[in-house]
C-alpha positions, 0 to 999 in steps of 0.5 A, spaced: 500 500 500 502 507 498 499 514 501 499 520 497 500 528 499 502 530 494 496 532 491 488 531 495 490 525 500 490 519 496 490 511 498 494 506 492 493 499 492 497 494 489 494 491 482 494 484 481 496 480 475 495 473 475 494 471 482 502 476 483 503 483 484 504 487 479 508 492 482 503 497 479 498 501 485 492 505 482 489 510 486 483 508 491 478 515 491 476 518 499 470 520 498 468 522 504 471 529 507 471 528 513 475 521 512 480 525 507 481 530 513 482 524 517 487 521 513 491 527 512 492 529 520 494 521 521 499 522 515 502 529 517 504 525 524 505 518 521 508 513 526 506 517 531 500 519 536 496 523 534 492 525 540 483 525 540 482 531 540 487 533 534 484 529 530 477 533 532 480 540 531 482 537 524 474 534 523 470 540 525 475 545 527 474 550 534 466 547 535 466 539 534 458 537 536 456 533 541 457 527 537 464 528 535 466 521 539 462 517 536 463 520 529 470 520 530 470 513 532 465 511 526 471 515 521 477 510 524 472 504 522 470 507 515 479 508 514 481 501 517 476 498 512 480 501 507 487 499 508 490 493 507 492 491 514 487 494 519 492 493 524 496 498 521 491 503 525 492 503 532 488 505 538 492 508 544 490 510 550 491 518 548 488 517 541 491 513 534 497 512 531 497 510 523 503 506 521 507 507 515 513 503 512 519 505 508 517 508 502 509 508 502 508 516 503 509 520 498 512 525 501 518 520 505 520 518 497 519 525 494 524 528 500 529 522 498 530 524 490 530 531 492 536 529 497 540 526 492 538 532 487 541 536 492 549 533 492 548 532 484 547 539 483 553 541 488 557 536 484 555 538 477 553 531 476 547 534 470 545 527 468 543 524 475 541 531 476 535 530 471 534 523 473 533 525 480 529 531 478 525 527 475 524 522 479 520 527 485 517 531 480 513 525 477 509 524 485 507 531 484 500 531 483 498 538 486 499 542 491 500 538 497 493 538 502 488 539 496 482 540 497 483 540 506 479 545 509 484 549 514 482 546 521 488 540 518 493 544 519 500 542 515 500 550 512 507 549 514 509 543 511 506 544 504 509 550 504 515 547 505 514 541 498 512 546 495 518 550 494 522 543 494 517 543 488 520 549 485 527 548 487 527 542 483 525 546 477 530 550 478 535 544 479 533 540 473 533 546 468 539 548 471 541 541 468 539 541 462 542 548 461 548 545 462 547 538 458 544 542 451 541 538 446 535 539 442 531 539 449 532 546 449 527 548 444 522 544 449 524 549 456 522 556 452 515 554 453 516 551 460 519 556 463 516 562 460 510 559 463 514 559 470 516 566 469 509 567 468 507 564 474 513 567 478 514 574 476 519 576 482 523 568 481 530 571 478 533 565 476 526 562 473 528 569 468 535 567 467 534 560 465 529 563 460 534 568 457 540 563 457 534 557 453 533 563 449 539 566 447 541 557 447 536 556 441 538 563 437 533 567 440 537 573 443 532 579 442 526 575 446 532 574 450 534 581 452 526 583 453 525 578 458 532 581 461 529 589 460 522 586 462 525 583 469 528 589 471 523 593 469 518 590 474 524 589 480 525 596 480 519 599 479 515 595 483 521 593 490 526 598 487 532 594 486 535 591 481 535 583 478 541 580 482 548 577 480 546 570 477 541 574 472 546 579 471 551 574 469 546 571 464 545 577 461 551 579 460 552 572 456 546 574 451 549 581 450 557 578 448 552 573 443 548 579 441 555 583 439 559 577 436 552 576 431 553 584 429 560 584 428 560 578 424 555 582 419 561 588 418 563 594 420 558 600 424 558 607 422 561 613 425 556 617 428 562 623 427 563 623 435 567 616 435 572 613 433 572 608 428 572 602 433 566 606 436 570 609 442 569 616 444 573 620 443 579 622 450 575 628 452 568 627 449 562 625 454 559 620 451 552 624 450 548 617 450 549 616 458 543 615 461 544 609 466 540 611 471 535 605 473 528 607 473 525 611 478 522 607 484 514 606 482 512 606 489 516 612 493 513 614 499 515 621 503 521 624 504 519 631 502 524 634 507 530 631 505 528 630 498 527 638 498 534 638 502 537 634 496 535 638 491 537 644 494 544 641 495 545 639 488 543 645 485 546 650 489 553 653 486 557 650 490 563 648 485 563 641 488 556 639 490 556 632 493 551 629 497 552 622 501 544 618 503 546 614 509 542 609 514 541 602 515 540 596 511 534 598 507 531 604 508 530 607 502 537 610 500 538 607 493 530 609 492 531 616 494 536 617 491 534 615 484 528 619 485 531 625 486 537 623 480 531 622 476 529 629 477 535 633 476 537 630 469 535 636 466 540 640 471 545 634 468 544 634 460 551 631 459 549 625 462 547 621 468 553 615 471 550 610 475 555 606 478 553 600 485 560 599 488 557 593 492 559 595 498 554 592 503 551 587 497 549 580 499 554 575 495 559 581 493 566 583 494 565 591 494 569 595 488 576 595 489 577 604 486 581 601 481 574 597 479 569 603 480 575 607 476 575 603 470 568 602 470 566 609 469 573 611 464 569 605 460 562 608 460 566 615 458 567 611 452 575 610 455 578 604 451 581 599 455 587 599 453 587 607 455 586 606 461 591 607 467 593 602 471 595 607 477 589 609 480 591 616 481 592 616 474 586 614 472 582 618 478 585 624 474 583 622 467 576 621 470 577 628 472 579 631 466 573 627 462 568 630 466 571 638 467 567 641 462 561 636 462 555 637 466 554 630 469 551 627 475 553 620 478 550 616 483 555 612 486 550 607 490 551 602 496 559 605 498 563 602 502 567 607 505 570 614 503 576 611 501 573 607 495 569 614 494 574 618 494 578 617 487 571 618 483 569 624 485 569 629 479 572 636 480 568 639 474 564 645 477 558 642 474 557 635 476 554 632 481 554 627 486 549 623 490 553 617 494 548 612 497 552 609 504 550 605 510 555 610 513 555 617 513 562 616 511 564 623 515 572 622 513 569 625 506 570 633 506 565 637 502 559 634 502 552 634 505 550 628 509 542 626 509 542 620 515 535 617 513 531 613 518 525 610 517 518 611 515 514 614 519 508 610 520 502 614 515 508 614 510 509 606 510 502 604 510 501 608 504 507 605 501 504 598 503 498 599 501 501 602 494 506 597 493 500 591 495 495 592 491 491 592 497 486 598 497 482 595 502 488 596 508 487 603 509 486 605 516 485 597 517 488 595 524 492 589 521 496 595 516 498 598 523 500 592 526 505 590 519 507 597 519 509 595 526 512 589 526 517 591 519 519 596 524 517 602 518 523 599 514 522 600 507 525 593 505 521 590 510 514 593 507 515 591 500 517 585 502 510 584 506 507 588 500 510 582 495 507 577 498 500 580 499 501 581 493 503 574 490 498 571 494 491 573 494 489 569 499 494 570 505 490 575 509 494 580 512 491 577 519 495 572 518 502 575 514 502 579 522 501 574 525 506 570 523 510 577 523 509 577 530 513 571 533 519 575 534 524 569 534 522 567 527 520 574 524 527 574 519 525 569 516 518 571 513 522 577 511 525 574 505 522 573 499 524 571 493 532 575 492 530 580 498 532 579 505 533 583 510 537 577 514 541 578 508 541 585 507 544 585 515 549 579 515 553 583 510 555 588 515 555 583 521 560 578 517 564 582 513 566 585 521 566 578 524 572 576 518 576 582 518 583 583 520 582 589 524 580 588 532 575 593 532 571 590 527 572 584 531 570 586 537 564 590 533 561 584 531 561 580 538 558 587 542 552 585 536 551 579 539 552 581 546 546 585 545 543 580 541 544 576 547 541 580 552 536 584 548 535 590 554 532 596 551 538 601 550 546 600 552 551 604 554 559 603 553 561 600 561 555 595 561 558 592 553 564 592 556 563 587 561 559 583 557 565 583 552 569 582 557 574 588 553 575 595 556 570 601 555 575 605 550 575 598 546 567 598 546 567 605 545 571 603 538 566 598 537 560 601 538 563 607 533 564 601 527 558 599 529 555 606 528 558 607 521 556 600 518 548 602 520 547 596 525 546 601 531 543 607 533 545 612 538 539 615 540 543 620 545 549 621 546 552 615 549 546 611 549 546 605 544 539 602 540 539 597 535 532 598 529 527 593 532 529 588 525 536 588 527 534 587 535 531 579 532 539 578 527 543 579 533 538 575 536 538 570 531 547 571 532 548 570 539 550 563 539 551 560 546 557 563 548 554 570 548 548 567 552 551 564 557 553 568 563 551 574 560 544 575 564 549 573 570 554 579 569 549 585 567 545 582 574 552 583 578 553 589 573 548 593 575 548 590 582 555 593 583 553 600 581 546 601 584 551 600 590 555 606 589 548 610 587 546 608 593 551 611 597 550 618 593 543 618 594 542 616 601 545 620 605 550 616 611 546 612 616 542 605 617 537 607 611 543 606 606 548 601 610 542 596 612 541 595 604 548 594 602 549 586 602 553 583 607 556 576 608 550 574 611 546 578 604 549 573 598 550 578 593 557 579 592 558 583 585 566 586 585 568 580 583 565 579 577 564 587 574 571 589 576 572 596 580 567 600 579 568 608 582 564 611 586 560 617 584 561 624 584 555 626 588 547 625 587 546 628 580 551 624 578 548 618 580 541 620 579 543 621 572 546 614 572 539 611 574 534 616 569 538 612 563 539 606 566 532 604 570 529 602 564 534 596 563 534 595 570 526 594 570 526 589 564 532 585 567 528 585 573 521 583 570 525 578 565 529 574 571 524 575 578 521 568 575 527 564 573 528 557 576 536 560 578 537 561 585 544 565 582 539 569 578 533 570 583 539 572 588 542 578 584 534 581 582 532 581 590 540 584 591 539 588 585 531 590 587 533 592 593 539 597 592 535 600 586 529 601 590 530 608 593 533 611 587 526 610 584 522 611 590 525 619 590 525 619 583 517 619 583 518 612 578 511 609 580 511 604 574 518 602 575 516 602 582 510 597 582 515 592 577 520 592 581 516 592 587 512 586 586 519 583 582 522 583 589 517 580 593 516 574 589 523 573 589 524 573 596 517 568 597 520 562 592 527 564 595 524 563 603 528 570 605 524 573 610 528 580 610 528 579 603 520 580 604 521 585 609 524 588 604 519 589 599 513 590 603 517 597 605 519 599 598 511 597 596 509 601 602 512 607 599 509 606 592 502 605 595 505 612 599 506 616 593 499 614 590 496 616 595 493 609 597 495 609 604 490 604 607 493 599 602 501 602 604 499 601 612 497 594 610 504 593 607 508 596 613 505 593 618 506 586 615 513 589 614 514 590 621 511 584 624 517 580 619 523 585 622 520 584 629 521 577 629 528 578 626 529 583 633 532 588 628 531 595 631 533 599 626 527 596 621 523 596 626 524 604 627 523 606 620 516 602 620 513 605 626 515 612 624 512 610 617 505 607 622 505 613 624 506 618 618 501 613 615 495 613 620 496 621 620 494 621 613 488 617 615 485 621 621 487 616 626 491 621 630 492 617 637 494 612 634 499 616 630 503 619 635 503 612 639 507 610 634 512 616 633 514 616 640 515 609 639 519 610 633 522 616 637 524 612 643 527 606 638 531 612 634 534 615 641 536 608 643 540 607 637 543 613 637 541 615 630 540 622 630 538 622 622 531 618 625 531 622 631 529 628 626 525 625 621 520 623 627 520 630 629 518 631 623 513 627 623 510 629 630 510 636 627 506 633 622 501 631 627 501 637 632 499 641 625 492 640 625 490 642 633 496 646 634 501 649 627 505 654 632 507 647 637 508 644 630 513 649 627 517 648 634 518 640 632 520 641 626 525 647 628 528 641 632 528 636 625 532 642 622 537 643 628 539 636 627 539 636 620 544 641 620 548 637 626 549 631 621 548 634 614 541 631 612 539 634 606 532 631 606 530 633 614 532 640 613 529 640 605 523 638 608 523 641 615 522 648 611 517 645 607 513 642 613 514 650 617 511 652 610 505 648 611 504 650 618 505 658 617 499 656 611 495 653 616 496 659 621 494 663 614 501 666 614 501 665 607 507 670 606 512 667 612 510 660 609 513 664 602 521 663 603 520 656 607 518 653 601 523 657 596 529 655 602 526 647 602 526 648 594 534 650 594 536 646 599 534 640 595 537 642 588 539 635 585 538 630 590 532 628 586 527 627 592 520 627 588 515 626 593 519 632 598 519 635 591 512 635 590 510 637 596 514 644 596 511 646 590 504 644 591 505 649 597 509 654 593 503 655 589 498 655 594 503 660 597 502 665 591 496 664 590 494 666 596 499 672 595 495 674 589 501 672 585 498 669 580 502 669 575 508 665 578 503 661 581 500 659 575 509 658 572 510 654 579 504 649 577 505 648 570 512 645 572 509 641 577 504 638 572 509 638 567 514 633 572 508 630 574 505 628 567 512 625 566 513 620 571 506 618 569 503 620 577 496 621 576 496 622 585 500 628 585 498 630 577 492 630 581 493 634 587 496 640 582 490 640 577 486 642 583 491 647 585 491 649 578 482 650 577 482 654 582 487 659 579 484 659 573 476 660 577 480 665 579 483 668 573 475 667 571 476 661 566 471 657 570 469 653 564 477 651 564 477 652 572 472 645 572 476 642 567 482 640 571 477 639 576 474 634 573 480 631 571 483 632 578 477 628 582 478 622 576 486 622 578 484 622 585 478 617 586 481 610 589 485 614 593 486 616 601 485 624 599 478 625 601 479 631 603 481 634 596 476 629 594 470 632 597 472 639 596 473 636 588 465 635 588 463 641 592 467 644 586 464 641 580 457 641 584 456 648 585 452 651 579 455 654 573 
């Protein structure tokens, strides 16, 4: 017995002839649909089990009926009747298994021919070859699953036969090519009917023209070649590859061998009688610019920017186009160039000097010189060997012309540089995916990628697919391409090849970042290839910064963190940051990286997946390791800038009995200047920091789990005081998980602080009681004062907040008592803080009282915080006192005090009091200054609590400006800000605000 796939799914039973096998098999028709389904699912797995409740999917899909068991049942019984051994079909416990011998699928003996096709092509082996060739092709019945609803499955598997299909064409063509003969004659149809089907498949189209040139037939030739690029250019804006330009080169020395065998040309009384131009005459039929691209998008800038550039008076103008692999340089500087050929009536030189070209060495200058000299009309043999010879000739030629080159997919200035003319008149526009700054005199066009209106349209445009406007599947393609013009046409080539494939389902393919790569590539276009051309040509070269340049994208690939710096690639390189630096410069100027600022490193979202697909298992391993030690090391010394001396920083810090040694494993790392510079540090870092953290909280490593809850800990205050609520809740929550699944208790006390102080800074402050409390009974049961202080001293801050006063101040003397007993002045002061907070609201001058001893022992050790806060808080008790003048120069002192310490809530607190100060004042014109800024931070951080209170500040300034309609706008978004939180009494005020009649 045989099964078949490849076409409709098909049984074949032997035929008997007098009582023997006649070694014939004649197909035996499924007629039902449900058991050809069935059939299919048992051979895509065959040999293995396929489970019930697949083989239901594929029967009936998402929704099979109640009866679908004893259907299913009943189309096992119909199969097994018609195999030959009903044994063949077994019954296991989780579902069936249908068993096929060697040699009985169609597919099993298809894949065996292609194989053996495959190492006789590779050893051009042409009889074999065809003989193999053959073979497989003649089990093709149609595409393979035919007729099967989708619910089957196998979209994968027959896409895959069906480009072995076309493979094997293109394996025996190539074949019968090479053996000639009058077979010949018989290809022309054959593969002008492939052309037919496969427009964009080059080598179908080189096969064809070498058949037509083969047999005689070189004008048809030459016009399939004019035809191919003409579509190529004009549709994907690129031209036919090297085996098509090969082809046609061979059909063009045919073509001028059959002219020359009819006799001499006539002189055009320009040339010579050898058809040369004659030295110093241009030839006046140069026009090799490639069509303008058919589909070209945008740009209005930078094209406008290019017009000017090379229509301006400069003697010498040259533009360079730069950018990563398929941005879109070639297409736009063909579009200008094309426009400019008026400007340039001498002629229009296109040259691709290869240098980031898939498969191609990049023109040497010698190469790119006696190119241009022979388009010149040059004679070889008048051509310099010496290239600075022949860039002086190229310069004579064009000094009296008016002539524009584009040189396309430079290398590098060096291979620019000789062919650059010296004519006044001339024009230059150089394509490159570096800027090639080492060129002096020219305008440089960096190009990013679309944006995302201009890529729509170019998909819609270059699809086909009129109906993709505006559609939700449009934006996510637009998405996952990154807005890189390559990538899109690519999408666009395959929605329009293929009819059928939604754009649904090429997005949803698109958005496995793990195989993206691969589905964009079609036919010659790849931007896996585009991108490998940079990576390998740095990985191969002789010069240890490209080497190094290579292996940093692949570290990156590894890691894939959001944005890098030099020290972090350093370590991860395990070279210096002068020799990272070096690497990241390469890697800048080969367009694999982009700095978005100054120092900071990211790669387009395309190249993020190609060094993912690079980084091997020496790049991986260890790498998640050291950036956790890295940054663990140097949130440390952060830390210690930004806490002022005492338990709060020292408690943090691992100890021995605290795993969490870092030094080893990151070297020596300095300490920082002071505050600014560590919170400079953590604003470009959190956002790595917070991606690490979320990635590896959950790993099953305890080394892993280990450093985020070291890491999350020391990182913790620099966000708390930055205002970081968002990063605080991942880091938070990371924190606790981390320390529940390791069993550290003061790993958990720990986190419960650090979320209480979220919950603190949003204004949940039942939510940040709750968490507190939970965190003291865990320090009490580890007996350490130290922690059980700040958390009564929180308890306290946190009841007063809630009205629950006795108790508040219960808990702050406590903490007082704790604070006295440790000899710990800094806590000593922020208690007094605290109780001066409390006494506020019966007695503000008593108030004032306790937070001139706050300051007083802040001025004794220097604690920024305490004296920042003490002023805002006499600030606060002055306004209380309706005192709005004397609380003014508190809040502007608290305001210098703070400068760059970065504490966000202290911060907040003075300016919402600042303004309230001014208004009161009737200085509504700083207030209104003062206010914007602070809902300018606000909105930054994403802090709608805070964001919230300075709104309901804001509203009544404006009602008292006499915008009431604006005044209630802020109010309303105030009170949406605020419900949820513990801020009833701005709540109320809010709704009695909004409730009264306009």
């Amino acid at each position: 017995m045989r099964f078949g796939l490849l076409g409709p799914p098909v049984l074949f039973r032997g035929m008997q002839e007098g009582g023997r096998s006649s070694g014939r098999y004649e197909a035996r028709a499924i007629a039902s649909p449900k058991s050809r389904a069935l059939l299919a699912a048992l051979l895509l797995d065959a040999g293995r089990v396929v489970s019930v409740e697949s083989l239901k999917d594929a029967l009936w899909g998402g929704e099979p009926p109640v009866s679908a068991q004893a259907s299913l049942h009943n189309h096992i019984t119909r199969l097994r009747r018609l195999l030959d051994d009903p044994g063949r079909l077994r019954t296991v416990p989780s579902g069936y298994v249908l068993r096929i011998d060697e040699g009985e699928l169609d597919v099993h003996v298809f894949d065996a021919h292609a194989t053996e096709a495959r190492a006789a092509h590779t050893g051009r082996d042409w009889r074999r070859v065809v003989r193999e060739c053959s073979g497989a092709l003649a089990l093709w019945r149609g595409a393979p699953l035919a007729g099967l609803p989708p619910e089957v499955g196998g979209y994968a598997f027959a896409q895959r036969l069906c480009e072995a299909r076309l493979l094997l064409l293109e394996w025996r063509y190539d074949a019968e090519l090479a053996l000639g003969g009058p077979r010949l004659h018989e290809l022309v149809p054959e593969l002008a009917a492939l052309t037919g089907e496969y427009p964009l498949r080059e080598v179908y189209h080189r096969q064809l023209m070498l058949a037509l040139h083969r047999t005689g037939r070189q004008a048809e030739a030459l016009a399939v070649h004019r035809e191919l690029r003409t579509r190529l250019v004009g549709r994907l804006g690129i031209e036919p590859g090297p085996g098509v330009r090969e082809a046609h080169v061979e059909v063009l020395r045919g073509a001028a061998s059959e002219r020359d065998s009819r006799g001499p040309r006539v002189s055009d009384g320009s040339k010579g009688s050898n058809g040369s131009v004659e030295p110093g005459r241009p030839n006046p039929s140069l026009a090799q610019l490639p069509p303008c691209p058919a589909h070209f998008i945008g740009r209005t800038a930078v094209r406008d920017a290019l017009h000017r550039t090379l229509t301006a008076p400069d003697p010498h103008p040259t533009a360079v186009i730069s950018g990563m692999a398929g941005v879109g340089k070639s297409a736009l500087a063909l579009h200008v160039a094309h426009q400019l050929k008026e400007r340039f009536p001498d002629g229009q030189l296109h040259l691709h000097l290869h240098g980031a070209t898939p498969g191609m060495t990049p023109l040497t200058p010698a190469q790119a010189l006696t190119t241009l000299l022979r388009d010149l009309g040059t004679e070889p043999c008048r051509i310099p060997e010496e290239p600075e010879a022949a860039a002086a000739l190229l310069r004579s030629l064009l000094a009296p012309t008016r002539t524009l080159l584009v040189l396309d997919d430079a290398a590098s200035a060096a291979q620019v540089r000789p062919l650059l003319p010296g004519g006044a008149g001339c024009g230059v526009i150089v394509t490159s995916r570096s800027p090639l700054t080492a060129l002096d005199g020219t305008a440089r066009f960096p190009l990013a990628p679309l944006s995302d209106d201009e890529s729509a349209e170019l998909l819609r445009r270059a699809s086909g697919r009129d109906g993709l406007d505006g559609t939700d599947a449009a934006r996510l393609l637009v998405e996952l391409t990154g807005r890189l013009p390559l990538a899109l046409r690519i999408v666009a080539a395959r929605l329009a090849a293929r009819r059928a494939l939604t754009p649904d389902a090429l997005a949803g393919q698109l958005a496995a970042a793990d195989v993206r790569l691969h589905h964009l590539e079609y036919d010659d276009l790849s931007v896996r290839r585009s991108l490998a051309v940079a990576h390998d040509a740095l990985a191969a070269s002789e010069r240890e910064a490209d080497r190094d340049a290579a292996r940093t994208l692949r570290r990156i690939g590894a890691l894939d963190l959001p944005t890098y710096g030099a020290p972090l690639l350093a370590r991860l390189t395990g070279t210096n940051e002068h020799r990272t630096e070096a690497a990241l410069d390469r890697l800048l100027d080969v367009a694999l990286l982009e700095e978005t600022t100054y120092g900071r490193y990211a790669p387009h979202d395309l190249v993020r997946d190609f060094a993912r697909e690079r980084a091997g298992e020496q790049d991986t391993a260890g790498s998640a390791e050291t950036a956790l030690h890295w940054y663990a090391a140097v949130a440390e010394r952060a830390l210690a800038a930004i806490v002022e001396p005492g338990a709060d920083r020292d408690d943090r810090r691992p100890t021995p009995s605290r795993p969490g040694g870092h030094a080893a494993h990151v070297g020596t790392i300095a300490p920082f200047a002071g505050a600014e510079e560590a919170f400079a540090w953590g604003d470009r870092e959190l956002e790595n920091v917070v991606a690490l953290v979320a990635r590896y909280a959950d790993d099953p490593s305890e080394q892993r789990a280990g450093l985020v809850s070291t890491l999350t800990r020391l990182i913790f205050p620099y966000a708390h005081r930055r205002g970081r609520v968002a990063e605080m809740e991942v880091l938070g929550q990371a924190g606790l998980r981390v320390a529940r699944r390791l069993g550290d208790a003061e790993a958990q006390a720990y986190a419960l602080v650090d979320l209480a102080g979220l919950h603190f800074l949003a204004g949940r402050q039942n939510d940040a009681l709750a968490l507190n409390d939970r965190a003291l009974a865990i320090w009490r049961r580890l007996d350490h004062p130290s922690w059980i202080r700040r958390c009564l001293n929180n308890r306290g801050l946190l009841l007063d907040g809630l009205g629950r006063r006795a108790e508040a101040g219960e808990a702050l003397e406590r903490s007082l008592e704790y604070a006295r007993w440790l000899d710990d002045p800094y806590g000593e002061a922020v208690t007094h803080s605290h109780l001066g907070n409390l006494a506020e609201h019966t007695d503000p001058r008593a108030a004032i009282e306790r937070h001139r001893r706050s300051l007083a022992l802040g001025d004794e050790v220097g604690a920024v915080i305490v004296r920042h806060s003490a002023h805002c808080n006499i600030g606060y008790a002055h306004l209380r006192l309706g005192q709005p003048a004397a609380a003014l120069p508190h809040f502007e002192e608290s305001l210098r005090i703070l400068g760059g310490h970065g504490d966000w809530h202290g911060e907040f607190r003075t300016r919402l009091g600042l303004v309230r100060a001014l208004r009161l004042l009737g200085r509504d014109g700083r207030a209104v200054r003062e206010c914007a800024e602070l809902l300018g931070r606000a909105d930054a951080r994403a802090d709608r609590y805070t964001g919230g209170l300075a709104r309901h500040q804001h509203g009544l300034l404006l009602r008292e400006r006499g915008h009431i309609g604006e005044a209630r706008e802020e109010w309303g978004s105030a009170l949406a800000a605020l419900e949820g939180t513990d801020e009833q009494a701005v709540v109320r005020e809010l709704r009695e605000l909004l409730a009264r009649p306009v």
